[in-house]
N, C-alpha and C positions, 0 to 999 in steps of 0.2 A: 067034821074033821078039822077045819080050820079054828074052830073055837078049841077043841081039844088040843090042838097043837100050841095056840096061845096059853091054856091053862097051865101043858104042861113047861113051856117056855117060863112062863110065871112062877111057878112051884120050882123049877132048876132056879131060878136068878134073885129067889124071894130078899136075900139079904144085901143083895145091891141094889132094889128097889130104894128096900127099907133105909137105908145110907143115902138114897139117894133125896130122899123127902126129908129126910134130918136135914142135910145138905141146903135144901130149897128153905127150909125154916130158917136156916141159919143165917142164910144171904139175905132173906125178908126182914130178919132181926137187924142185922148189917146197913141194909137200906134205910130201915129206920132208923137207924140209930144216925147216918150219915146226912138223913134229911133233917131229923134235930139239931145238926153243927150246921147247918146250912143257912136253917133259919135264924141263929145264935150271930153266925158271919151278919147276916142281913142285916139283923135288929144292931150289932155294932157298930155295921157301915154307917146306917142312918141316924144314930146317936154321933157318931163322928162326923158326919154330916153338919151335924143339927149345931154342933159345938164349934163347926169352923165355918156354919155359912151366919151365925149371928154375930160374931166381930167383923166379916165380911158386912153384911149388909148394915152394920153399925159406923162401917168408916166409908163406907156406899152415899151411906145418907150424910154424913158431915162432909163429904169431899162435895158431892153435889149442893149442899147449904153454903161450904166454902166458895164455889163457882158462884154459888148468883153474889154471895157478897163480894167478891171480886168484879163479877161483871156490874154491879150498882156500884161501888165505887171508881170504876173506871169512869162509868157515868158520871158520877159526880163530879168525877174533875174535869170530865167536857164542861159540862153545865158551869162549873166554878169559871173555867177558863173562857166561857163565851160571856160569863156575870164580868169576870177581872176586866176583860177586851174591853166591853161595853165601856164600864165606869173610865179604863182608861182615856178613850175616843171620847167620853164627855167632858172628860178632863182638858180636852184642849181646847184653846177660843177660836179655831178653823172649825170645829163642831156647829157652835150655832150659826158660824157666817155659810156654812154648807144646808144647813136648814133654810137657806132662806132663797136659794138657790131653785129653780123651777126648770120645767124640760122648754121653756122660752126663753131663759138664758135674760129675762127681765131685770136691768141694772147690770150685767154682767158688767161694764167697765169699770163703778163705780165697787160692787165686791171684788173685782180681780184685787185693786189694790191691796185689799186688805189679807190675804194669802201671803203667808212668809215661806220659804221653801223647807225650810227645816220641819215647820210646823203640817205644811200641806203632804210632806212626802212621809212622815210621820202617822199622819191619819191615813193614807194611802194603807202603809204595809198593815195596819191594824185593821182594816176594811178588807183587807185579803184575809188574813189570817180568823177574823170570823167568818169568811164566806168559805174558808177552808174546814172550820170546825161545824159549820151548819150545814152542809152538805151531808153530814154522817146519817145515816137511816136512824141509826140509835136516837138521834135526839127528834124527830119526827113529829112524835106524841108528847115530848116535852113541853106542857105549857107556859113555862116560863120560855124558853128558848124560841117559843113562836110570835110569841111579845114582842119581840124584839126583830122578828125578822124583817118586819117592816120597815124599821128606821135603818136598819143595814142595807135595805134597797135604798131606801130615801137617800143617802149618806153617800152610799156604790154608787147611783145615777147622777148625783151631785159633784164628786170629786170627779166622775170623767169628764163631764161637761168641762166645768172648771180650766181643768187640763187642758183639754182640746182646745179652749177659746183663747189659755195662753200660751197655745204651740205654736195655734192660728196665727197669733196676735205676735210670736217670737218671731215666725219666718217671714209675717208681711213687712215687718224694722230690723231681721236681722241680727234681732238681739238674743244673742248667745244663751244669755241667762235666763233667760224665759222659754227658750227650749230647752234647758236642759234640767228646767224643773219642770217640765210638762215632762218630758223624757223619764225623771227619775220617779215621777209619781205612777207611769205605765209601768217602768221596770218593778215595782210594788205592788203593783196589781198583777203583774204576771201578763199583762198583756201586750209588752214591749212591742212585736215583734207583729204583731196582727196591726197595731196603729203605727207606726212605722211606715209597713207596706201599703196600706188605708191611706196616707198619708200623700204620699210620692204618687199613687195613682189618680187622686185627688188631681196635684198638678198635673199631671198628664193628659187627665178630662180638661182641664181646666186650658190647657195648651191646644187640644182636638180641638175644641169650640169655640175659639176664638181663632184659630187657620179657618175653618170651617165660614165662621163669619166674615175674615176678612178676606178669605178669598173667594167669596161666594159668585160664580158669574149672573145669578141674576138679581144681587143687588148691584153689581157695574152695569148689567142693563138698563135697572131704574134709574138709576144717575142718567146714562147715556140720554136716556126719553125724557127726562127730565129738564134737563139742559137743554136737548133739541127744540121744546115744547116751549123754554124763553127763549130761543134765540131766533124762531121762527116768525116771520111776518105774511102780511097781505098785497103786498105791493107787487106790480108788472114784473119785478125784476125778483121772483123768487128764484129762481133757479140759480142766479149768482150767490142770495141772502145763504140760500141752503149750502150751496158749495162751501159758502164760509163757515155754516154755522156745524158743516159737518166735521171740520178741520181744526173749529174752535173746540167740538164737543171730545174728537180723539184727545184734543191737548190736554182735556181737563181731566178725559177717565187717565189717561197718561200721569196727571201728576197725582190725582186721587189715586191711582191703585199705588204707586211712587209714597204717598202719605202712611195709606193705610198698612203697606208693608214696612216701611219705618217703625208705623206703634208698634204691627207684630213684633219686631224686632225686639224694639224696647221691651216688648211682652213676654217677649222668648227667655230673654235675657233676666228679668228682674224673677221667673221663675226656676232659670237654671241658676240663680246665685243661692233660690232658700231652698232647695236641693240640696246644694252644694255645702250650702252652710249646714243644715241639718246633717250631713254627712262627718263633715267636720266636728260638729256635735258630739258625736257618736261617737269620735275616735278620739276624743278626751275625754266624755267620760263615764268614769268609773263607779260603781256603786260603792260607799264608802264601806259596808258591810262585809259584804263578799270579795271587793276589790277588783270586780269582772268587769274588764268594756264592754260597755253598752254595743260598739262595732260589732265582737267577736258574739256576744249572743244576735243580731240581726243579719251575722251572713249567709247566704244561701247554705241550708242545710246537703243538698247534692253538691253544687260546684263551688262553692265556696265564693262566690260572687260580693265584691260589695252594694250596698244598699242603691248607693248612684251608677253604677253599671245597671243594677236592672232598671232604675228610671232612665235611663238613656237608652238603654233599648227601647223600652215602649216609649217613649219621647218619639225615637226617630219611625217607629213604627205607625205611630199613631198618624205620623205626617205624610207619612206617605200616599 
């Protein structure tokens, strides 16, 4: 009955089947025909593709070719500029008298002479300025650049010394001009302010150890025993000889420790003057270039302190 009902279901609807299967062809036709443009899209997207990513990857590749020769000639003018530095730094006759220069300071009095300030504070800023271009990673594996780094220590280890022995040699005479070209060769190194304060604590040490020695109570003991040990005899009448020679010995630590606080004095003194002068230094002068006091670059970065305030605090600290 069920199949019969379906047949005759089918036989009533036969021509809307039949429309209906035209119908399904048509849409089949349709889809094909849709998947044809589809594939058309495709093939044009990636021809369009193809035609904008190769001047794409044409100016890809020059722009990256352009980068390394820009990065090689950037290089090149390091290298030029540490080659230039060099020849110039040979160029001067403070070059070979700093070659000759050793970490024992061997003849230092008889090479100081020969340093002019112009010439020595000259090779200073030149000896920065390649330890500033050598520094760069880029030049690294540069074998020309490594040549040479040698003689820039050689040269850097030499003009400090230098320096130092006529800062030394300024503050022991007081003489102005010879700290102020030891001064101006750190202010070119960039290292102003580190030897400066090196400097000042220097006498500070330099002032502890000598309160230290000369107020030491047991070297006033060995005096004392000392003294007692000649003033002491054998005779019946020791205990008078002692009486005196105890009274003689106070008189003597009395005027010995009376002596030895006089030197300190004078000791005190002759360090608070190449302080003082160094300080004075400092607040005339100027770097001819930049036009900066040497003061205003060594004052306390927090308080604003000058250089002889903080030696005189640890001065008086030190003494205590």
């Amino acid at each position: 009955q069920i199949n019969a009902a379906i047949q005759t279901h089918m036989s009533e609807h036969r021509d809307e089947l039949l429309q209906g299967v035209v119908g399904i062809k048509e849409l089949q036709a349709d889809y094909e025909g849709l998947g044809m443009g589809v594939q058309d899209v495709k093939r044009s997207v990636q021809r369009i593709s193809r035609d904008l990513m190769e001047p794409f990857n044409v100016i890809k590749m020059r722009a990256a070719m352009l980068g390394r020769v820009h990065t090689s000639s950037l290089l090149l003018k390091k290298v030029l500029r540490v080659t230039m530095t060099m020849r110039k730094l040979r160029a001067l006759e403070v070059a070979a008298k700093l070659e000759k220069c050793n970490d024992s300071m061997t003849g230092m009095p008889d090479i100081l002479e020969g340093f002019e300030l112009r010439e020595l504070a000259k090779a200073a800023q030149l000896i920065r300025d390649l330890e500033i271009l050598m520094a760069d990673k880029a030049l690294v594996e540069i074998d020309l650049v490594n040549d040479e780094r040698v003689h820039v220590r050689v040269y850097g280890s030499a003009i400090r010394l230098v320096a130092q022995a006529r800062l030394r040699e300024g503050m022991r005479s007081l003489n102005q001009a010879d700290v102020g070209t030891a001064l101006q060769v750190f202010y070119n190194l960039g290292i102003l302010v580190d030897r400066v304060r090196d400097t000042l604590d220097g006498v500070v040490s330099a002032i502890a150890d000598r309160a230290a020695a000369t107020f030491d109570p047991a070297a006033l003991e060995a005096l004392a025993r000392a003294k007692a040990d000649t003033s002491s005899g054998s005779s019946s009448t020791a205990t008078q000889i002692k009486g005196r020679a105890t009274a003689a010995t106070q008189r003597y630590l009395r005027r010995r420790a009376q002596e030895h606080a006089e030197e300190f004095a004078e000791f005190m003194l002759d360090r608070l003057l190449q302080a003082w002068n160094l300080d004075r230094v400092l607040g005339k002068k100027n770097d001819p270039v930049t036009h900066q006091c040497f003061l205003d670059v060594c004052l306390d970065a927090n308080q604003r302190r000058l250089p002889f305030q903080i030696f005189w605090e640890k001065a008086v600290k030190a003494l205590e």
